[in-house]
Rosetta silent file (secondary structure, phi, psi, omega in degrees, C-alpha in Angstrom):
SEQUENCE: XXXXXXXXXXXXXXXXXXXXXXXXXXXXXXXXXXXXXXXXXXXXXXXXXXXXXXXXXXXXXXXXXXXXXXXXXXXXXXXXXXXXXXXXXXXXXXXXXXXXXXXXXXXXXXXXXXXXXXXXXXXXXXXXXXXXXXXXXXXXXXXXXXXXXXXXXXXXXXXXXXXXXXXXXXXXXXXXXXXXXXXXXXXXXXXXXXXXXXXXXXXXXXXXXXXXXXXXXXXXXXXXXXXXXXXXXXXXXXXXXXXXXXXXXXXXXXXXXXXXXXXXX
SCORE:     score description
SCORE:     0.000 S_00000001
   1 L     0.000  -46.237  171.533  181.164  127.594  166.635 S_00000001
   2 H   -83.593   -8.388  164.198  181.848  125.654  163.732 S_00000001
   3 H   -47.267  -89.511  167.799  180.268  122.682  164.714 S_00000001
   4 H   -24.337  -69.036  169.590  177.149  125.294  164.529 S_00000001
   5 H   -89.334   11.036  146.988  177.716  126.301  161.275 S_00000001
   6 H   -77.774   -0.894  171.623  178.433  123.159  159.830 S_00000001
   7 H   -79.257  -57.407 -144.939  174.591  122.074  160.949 S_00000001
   8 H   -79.981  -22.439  172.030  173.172  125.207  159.647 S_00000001
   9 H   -73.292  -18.437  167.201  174.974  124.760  155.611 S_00000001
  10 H   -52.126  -74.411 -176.882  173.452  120.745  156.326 S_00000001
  11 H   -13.770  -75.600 -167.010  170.320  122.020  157.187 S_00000001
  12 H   -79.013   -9.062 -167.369  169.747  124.271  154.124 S_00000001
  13 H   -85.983  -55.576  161.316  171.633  122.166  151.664 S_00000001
  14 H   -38.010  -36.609  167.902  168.465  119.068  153.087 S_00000001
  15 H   -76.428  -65.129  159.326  165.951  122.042  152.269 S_00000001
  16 H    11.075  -77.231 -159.178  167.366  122.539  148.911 S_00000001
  17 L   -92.528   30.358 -178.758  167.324  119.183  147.602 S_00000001
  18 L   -97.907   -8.655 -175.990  163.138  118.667  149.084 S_00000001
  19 L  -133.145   97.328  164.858  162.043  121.131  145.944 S_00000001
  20 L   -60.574  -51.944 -155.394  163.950  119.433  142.680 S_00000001
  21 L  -127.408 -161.378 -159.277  162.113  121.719  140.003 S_00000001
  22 L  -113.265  163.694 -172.277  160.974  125.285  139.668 S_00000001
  23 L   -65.303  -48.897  168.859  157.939  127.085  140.353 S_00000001
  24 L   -67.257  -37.242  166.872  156.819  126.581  136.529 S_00000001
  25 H   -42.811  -36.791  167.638  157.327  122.885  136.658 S_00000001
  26 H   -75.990   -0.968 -155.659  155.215  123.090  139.454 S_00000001
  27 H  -106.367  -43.792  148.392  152.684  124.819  137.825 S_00000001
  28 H   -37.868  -46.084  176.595  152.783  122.041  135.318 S_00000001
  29 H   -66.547  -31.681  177.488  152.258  119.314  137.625 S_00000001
  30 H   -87.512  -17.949 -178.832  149.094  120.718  138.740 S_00000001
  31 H   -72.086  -29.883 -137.004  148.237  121.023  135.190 S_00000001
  32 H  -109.440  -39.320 -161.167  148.633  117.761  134.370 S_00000001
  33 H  -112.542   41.893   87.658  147.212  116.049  137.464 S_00000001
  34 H   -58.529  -48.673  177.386  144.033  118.346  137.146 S_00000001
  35 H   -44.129  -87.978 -155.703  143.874  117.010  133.388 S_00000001
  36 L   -35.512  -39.552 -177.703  144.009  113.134  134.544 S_00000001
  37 L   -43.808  -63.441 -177.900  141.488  114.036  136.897 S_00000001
  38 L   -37.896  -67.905  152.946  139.137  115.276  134.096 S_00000001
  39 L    38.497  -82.844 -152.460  140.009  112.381  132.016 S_00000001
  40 H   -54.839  -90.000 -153.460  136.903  110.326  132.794 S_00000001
  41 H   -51.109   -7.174  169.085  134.408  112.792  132.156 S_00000001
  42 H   -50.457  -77.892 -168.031  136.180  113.865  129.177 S_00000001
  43 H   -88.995    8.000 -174.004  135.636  110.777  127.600 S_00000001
  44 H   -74.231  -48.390 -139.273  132.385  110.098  129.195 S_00000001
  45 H   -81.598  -68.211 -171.927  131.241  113.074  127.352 S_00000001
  46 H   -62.017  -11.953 -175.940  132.796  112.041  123.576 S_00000001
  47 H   -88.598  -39.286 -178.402  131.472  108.590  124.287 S_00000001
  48 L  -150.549   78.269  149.387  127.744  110.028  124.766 S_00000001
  49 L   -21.340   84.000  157.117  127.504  113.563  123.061 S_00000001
  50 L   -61.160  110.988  161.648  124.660  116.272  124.205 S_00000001
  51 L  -143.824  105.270 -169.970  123.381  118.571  121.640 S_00000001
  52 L   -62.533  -36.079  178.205  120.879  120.313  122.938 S_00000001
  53 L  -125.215   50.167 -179.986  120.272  122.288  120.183 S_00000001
  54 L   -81.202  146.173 -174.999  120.688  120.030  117.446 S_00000001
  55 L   -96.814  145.421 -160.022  117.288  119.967  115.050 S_00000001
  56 L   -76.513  149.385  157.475  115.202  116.937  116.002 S_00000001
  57 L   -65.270  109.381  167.717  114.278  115.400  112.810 S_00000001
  58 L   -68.143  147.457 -159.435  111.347  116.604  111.482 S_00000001
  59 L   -85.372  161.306 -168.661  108.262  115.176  111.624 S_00000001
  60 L   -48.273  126.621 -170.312  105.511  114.134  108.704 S_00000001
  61 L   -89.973  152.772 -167.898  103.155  117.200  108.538 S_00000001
  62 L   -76.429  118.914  157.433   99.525  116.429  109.569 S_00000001
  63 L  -126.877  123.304 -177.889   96.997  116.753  106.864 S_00000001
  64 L   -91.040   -1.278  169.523   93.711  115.373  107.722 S_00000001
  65 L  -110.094   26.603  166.962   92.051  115.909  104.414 S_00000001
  66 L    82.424  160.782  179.366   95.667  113.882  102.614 S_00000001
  67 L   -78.346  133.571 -166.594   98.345  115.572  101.261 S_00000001
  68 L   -83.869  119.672  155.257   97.364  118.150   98.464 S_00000001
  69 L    93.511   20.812 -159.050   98.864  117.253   95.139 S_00000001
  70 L  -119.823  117.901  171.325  100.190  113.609   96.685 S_00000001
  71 L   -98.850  142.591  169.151   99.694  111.375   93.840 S_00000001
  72 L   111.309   16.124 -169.869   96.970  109.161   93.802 S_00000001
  73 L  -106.100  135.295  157.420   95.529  110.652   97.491 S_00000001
  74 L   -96.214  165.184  170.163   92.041  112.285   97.718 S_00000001
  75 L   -73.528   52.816 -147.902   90.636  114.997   98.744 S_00000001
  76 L   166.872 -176.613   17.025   88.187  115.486  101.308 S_00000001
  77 L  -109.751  139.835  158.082   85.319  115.219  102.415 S_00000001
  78 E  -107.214  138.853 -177.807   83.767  117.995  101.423 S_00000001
  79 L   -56.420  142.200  139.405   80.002  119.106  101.800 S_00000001
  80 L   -19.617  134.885 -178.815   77.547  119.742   98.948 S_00000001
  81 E  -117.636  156.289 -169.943   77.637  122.973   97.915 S_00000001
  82 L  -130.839  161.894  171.939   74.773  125.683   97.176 S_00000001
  83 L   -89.221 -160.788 -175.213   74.158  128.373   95.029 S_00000001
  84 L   -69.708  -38.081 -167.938   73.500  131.782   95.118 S_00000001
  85 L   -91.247   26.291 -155.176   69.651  131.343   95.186 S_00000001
  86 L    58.152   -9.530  152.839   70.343  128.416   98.167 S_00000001
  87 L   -27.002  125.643  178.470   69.617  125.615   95.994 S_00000001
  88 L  -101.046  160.141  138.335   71.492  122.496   97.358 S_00000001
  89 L   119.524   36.965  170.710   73.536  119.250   96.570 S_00000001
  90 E   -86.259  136.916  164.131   76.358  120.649   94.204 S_00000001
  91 L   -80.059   91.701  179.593   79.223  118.919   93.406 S_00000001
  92 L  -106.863   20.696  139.616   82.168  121.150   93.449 S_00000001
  93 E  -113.826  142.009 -115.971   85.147  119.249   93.529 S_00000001
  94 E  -156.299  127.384  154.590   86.143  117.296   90.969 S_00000001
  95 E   -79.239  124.607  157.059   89.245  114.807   89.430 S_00000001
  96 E  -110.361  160.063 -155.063   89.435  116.112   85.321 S_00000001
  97 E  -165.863  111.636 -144.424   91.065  115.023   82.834 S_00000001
  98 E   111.330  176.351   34.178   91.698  115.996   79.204 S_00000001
  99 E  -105.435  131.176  162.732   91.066  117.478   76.915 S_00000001
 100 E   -97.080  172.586 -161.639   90.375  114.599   74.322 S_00000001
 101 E   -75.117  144.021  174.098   89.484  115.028   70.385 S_00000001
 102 L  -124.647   52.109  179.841   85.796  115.157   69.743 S_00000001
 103 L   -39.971  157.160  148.915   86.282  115.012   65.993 S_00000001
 104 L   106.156 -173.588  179.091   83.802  115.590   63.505 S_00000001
 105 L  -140.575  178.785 -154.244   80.463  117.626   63.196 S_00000001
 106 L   -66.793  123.088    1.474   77.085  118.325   64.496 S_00000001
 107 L   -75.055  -22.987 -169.006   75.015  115.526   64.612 S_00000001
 108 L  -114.060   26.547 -179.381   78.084  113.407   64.798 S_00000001
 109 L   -51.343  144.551 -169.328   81.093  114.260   66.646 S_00000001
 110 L   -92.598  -29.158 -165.763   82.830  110.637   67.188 S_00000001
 111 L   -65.322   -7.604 -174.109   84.325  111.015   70.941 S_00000001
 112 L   -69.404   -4.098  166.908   80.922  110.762   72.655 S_00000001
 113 L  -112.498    4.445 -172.960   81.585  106.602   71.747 S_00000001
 114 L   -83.131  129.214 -175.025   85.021  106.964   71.628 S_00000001
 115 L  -123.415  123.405  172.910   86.215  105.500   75.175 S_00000001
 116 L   -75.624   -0.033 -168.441   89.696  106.801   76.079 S_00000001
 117 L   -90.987   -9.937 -163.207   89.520  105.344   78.996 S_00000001
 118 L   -33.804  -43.168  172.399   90.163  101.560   77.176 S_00000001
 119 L   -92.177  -13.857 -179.468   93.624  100.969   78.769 S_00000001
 120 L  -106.973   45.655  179.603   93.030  101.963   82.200 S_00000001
 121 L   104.850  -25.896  150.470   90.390  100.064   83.055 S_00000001
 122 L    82.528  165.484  170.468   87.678  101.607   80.170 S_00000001
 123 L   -27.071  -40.262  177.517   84.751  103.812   81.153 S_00000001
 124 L  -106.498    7.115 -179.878   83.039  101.560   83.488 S_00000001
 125 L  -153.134   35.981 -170.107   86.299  100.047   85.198 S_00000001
 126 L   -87.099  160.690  164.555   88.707  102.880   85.419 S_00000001
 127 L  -127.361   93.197 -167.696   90.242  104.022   88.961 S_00000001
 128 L   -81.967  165.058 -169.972   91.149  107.222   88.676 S_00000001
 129 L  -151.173  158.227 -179.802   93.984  108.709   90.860 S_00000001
 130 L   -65.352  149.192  119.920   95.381  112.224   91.514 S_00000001
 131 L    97.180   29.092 -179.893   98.628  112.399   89.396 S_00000001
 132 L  -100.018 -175.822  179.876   97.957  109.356   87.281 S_00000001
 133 E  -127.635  141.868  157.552   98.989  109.706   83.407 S_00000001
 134 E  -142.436  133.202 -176.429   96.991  108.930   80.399 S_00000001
 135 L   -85.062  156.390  152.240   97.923  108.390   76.715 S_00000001
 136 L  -101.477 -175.581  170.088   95.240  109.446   73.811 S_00000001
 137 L   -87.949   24.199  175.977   96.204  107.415   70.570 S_00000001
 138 L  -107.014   32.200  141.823   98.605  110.211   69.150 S_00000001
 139 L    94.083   20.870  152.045  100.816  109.170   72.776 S_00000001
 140 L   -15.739   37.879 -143.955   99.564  112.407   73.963 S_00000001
 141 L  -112.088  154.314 -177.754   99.511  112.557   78.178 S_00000001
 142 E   -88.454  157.200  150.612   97.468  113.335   80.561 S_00000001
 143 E  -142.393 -177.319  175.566   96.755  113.397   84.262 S_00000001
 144 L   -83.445  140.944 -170.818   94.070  113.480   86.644 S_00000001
 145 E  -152.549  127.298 -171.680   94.266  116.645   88.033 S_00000001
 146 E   -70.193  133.779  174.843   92.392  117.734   91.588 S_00000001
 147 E  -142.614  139.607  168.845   90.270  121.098   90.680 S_00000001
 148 E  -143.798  120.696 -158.297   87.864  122.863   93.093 S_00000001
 149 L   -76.582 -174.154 -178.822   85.639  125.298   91.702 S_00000001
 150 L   -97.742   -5.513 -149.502   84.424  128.690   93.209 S_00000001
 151 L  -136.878  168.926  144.800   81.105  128.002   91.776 S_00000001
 152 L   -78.587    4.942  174.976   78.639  124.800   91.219 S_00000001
 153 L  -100.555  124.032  176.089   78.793  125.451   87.674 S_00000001
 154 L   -99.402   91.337 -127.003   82.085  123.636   86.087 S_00000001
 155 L  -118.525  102.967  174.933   82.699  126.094   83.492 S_00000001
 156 H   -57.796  -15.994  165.721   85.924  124.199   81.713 S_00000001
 157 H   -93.326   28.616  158.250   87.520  127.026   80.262 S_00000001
 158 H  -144.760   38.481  179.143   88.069  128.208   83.539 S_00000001
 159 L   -98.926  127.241  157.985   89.845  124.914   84.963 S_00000001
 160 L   -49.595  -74.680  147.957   93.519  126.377   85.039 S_00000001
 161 L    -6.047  -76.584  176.660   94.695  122.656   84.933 S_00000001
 162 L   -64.821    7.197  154.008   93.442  121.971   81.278 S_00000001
 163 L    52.652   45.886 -155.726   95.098  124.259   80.166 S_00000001
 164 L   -90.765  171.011  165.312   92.475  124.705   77.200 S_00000001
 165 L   -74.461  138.088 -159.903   92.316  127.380   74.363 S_00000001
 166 L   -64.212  173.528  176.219   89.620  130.321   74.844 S_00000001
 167 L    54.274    2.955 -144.713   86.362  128.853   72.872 S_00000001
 168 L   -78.376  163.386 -162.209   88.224  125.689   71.883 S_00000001
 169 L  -116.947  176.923  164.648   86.177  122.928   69.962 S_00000001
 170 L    55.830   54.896 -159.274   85.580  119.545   69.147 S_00000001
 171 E  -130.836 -175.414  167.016   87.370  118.493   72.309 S_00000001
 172 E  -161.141  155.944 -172.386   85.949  116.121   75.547 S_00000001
 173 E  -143.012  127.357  168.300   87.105  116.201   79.466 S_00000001
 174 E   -84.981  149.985  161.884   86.485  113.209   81.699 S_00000001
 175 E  -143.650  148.632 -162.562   85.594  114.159   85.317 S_00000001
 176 E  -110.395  133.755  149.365   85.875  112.093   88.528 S_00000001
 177 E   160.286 -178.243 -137.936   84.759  111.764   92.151 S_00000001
 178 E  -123.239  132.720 -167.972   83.595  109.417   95.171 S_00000001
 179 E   -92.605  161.849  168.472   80.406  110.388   96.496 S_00000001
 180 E  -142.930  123.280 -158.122   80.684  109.088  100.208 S_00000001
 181 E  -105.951  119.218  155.778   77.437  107.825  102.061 S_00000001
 182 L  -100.119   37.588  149.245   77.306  106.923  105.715 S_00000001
 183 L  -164.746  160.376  167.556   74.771  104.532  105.190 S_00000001
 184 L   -60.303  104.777  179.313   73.028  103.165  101.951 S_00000001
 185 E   -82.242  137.124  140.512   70.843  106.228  100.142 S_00000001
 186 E   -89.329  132.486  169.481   68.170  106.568   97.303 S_00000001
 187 E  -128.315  179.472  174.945   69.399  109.897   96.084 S_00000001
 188 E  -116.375  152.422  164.824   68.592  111.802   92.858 S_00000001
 189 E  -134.243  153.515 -155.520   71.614  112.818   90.871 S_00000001
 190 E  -142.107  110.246 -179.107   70.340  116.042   88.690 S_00000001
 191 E  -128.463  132.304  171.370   72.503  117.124   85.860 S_00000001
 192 E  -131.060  155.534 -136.885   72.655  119.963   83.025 S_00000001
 193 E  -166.795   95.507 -178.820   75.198  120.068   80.612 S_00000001
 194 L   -82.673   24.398   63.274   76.868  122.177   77.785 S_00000001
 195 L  -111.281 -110.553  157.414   76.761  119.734   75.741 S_00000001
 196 L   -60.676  164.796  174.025   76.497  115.944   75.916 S_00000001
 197 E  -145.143  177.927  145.094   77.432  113.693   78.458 S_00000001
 198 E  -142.809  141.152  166.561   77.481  110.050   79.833 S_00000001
 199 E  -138.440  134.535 -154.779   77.666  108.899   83.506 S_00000001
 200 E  -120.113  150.676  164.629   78.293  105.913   85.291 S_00000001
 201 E  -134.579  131.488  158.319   78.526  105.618   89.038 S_00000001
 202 L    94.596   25.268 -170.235   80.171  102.583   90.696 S_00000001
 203 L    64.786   17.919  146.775   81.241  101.439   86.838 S_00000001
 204 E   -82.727  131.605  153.568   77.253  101.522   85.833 S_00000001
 205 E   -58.482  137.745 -174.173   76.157  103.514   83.226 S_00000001
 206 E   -81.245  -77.421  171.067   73.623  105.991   84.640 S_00000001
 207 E  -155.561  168.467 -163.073   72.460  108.757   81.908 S_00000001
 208 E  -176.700  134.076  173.879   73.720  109.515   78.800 S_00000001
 209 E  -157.661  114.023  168.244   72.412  112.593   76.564 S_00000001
 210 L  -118.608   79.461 -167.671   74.123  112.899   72.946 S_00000001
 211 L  -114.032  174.880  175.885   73.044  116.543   72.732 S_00000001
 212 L  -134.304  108.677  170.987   74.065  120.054   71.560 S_00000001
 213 L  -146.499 -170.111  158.719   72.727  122.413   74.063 S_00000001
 214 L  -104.859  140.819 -165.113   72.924  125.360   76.558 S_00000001
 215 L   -52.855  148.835  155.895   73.386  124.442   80.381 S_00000001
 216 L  -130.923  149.553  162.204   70.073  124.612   82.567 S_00000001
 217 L   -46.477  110.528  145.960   69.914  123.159   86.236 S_00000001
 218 L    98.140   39.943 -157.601   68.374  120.086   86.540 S_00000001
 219 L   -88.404  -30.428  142.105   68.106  119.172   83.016 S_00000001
 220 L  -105.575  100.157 -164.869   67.919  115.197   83.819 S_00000001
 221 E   -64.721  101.259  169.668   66.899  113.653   86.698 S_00000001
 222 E  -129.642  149.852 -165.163   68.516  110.153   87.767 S_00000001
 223 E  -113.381  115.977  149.782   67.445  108.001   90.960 S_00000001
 224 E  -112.905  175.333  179.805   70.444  105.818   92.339 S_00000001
 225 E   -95.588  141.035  147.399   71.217  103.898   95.303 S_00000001
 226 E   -49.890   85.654  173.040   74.214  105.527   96.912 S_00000001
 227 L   -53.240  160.611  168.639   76.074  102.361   98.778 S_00000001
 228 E   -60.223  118.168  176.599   77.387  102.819  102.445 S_00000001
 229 E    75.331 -169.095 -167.258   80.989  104.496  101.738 S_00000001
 230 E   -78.978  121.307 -157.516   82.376  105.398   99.038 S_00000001
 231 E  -121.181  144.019  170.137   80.980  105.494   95.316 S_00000001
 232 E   -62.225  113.568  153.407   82.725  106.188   92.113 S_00000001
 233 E  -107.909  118.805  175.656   81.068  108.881   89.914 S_00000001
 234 E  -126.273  116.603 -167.570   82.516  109.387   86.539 S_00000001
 235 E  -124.662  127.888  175.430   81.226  111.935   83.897 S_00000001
 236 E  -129.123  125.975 -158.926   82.279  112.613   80.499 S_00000001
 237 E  -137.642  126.669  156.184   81.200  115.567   79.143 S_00000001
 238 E   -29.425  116.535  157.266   81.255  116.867   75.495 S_00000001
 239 E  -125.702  111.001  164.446   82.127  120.081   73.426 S_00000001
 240 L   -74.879  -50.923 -156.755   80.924  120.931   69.790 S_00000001
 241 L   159.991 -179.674 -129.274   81.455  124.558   70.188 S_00000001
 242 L    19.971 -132.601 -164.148   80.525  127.945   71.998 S_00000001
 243 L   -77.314  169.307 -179.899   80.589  127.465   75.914 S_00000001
 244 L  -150.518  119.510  169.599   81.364  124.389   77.705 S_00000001
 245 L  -150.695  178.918  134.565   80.097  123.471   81.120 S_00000001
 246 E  -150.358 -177.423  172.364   78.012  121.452   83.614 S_00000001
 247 E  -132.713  170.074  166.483   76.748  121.301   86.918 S_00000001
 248 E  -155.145  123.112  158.344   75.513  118.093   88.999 S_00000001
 249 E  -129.690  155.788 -163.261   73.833  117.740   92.336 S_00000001
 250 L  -113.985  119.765 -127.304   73.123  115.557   94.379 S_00000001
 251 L  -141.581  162.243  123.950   69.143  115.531   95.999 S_00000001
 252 L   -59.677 -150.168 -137.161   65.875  113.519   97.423 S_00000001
 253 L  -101.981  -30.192  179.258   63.028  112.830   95.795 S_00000001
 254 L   -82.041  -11.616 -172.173   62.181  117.067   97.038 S_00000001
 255 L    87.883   23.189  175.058   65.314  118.379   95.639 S_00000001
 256 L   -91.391 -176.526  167.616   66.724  118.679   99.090 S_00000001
 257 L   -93.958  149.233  168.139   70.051  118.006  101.025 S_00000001
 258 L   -95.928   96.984  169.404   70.729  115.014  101.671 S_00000001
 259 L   -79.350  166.842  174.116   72.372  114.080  104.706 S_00000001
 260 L   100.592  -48.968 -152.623   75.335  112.269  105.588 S_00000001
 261 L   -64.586  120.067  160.495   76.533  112.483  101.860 S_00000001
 262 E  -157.216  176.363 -152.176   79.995  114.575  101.475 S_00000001
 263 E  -109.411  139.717  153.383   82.285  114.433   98.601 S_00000001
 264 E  -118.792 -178.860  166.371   86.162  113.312   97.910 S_00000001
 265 L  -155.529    0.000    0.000   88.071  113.988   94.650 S_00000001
């Protein structure tokens, strides 16, 4: 009999010492040896982030007629435009510029020889650009500023841009833009004009009227060649007083459209 129960207090004191720690220690142990498992992907993960809904860097937005207001980028191309009675070939967009002083008085206001254009290239060798600055001689500046009217008549006290005074006098506004051909044209270019003007295309002089009048359509008549791509038209147009406008289009020989011909500015 004792013999017996000295096996069975062996026995359990041999179970006893096979569990050393406590049910939370064990509870630990499983903690711990799930963590090392993780381990890898753990650092796999901080090693090569995923953020799915991180924002992608955005991309350049697509303008296929150039970025509006981007300086020195044109505009276009845009088609000839018609009037009300369907008359064709207007230009209605347009680079301007001004307004510069047209001192002086009727027969003899001085800016129609005055050329403001002198440092940038002068009247016949200027490049005009969207956004570009120009000095007068009181250090005055200017830009080129993109305008597109609602009408074919470019009625200057209603360019927003020039920011002009109603009626205001004695002033002058250069205007700009690239005629674009897809192949080499005789065209007409057909202008009227409140008041004088001069115009050169491709850094030729054109026509030139040093007049005081009221606009009519079609007041002068000029036959150029158009080149294959794009050609520089530059118009400077005059104000002694009352209104100030012009118009221009561009024709045949009938006063028709012209195809292939579209406009940038």
């Amino acid at each position: 009999m004792i013999v017996v129960l000295c096996l069975a207090v062996l026995g359990a004191f041999i179970t006893g010492c096979k569990c050393p720690f406590k049910k939370g220690d064990k509870a630990k142990s499983e903690t711990k040896a799930t963590a090392e498992k993780a381990k890898p992907e753990v650092k796999a993960a901080a090693e090569h982030p995923e953020h799915p809904k991180a924002a992608e860097k955005p991309k350049a937005a697509e303008h296929p007629k150039a970025a509006a207001g981007a300086k020195g980028a044109t505009m276009g191309p845009y088609a000839l435009a018609k009037n009300w009675m369907d008359e064709v070939g207007f230009v209605d967009h347009w680079l301007v510029l001004g307004p510069f002083p047209n001192p002086g008085e009727r027969p003899d206001n001085a800016g129609y020889n005055i050329d403001y254009l002198k440092n940038y290239g002068g009247e016949t060798g200027c490049e005009p650009a969207s956004g570009m600055e120009v000095k007068d001689a009181n250090g005055n500046v200017m830009k080129w500023q993109q305008y597109a009217s609602s009408t074919p008549e470019i009625n200057f006290f209603s360019v927003e841009v020039l920011k002009l005074e109603p009626s205001q006098e004695d002033i002058l506004v250069y205007n700009a833009c690239w005629l674009e051909a897809d192949a080499d044209k005789e065209v007409e270019l057909r202008i009227g004009s409140d008041d004088g003007y001069k115009m050169w295309l491709n850094g030729k002089l054109v026509g030139e009227q040093n007049v005081y009048r009221s606009m009519e359509m079609d007041s002068e008549t000029y036959k150029v060649k158009l080149n294959k791509g794009k050609n520089l038209l530059l118009l400077k147009v005059c104000q002694d007083w009352g209104e100030y406008q012009f118009q221009l289009r561009v024709v045949n020989a009938e006063g028709k459209e012209v195809p292939g011909v579209k406009v940038w500015n």
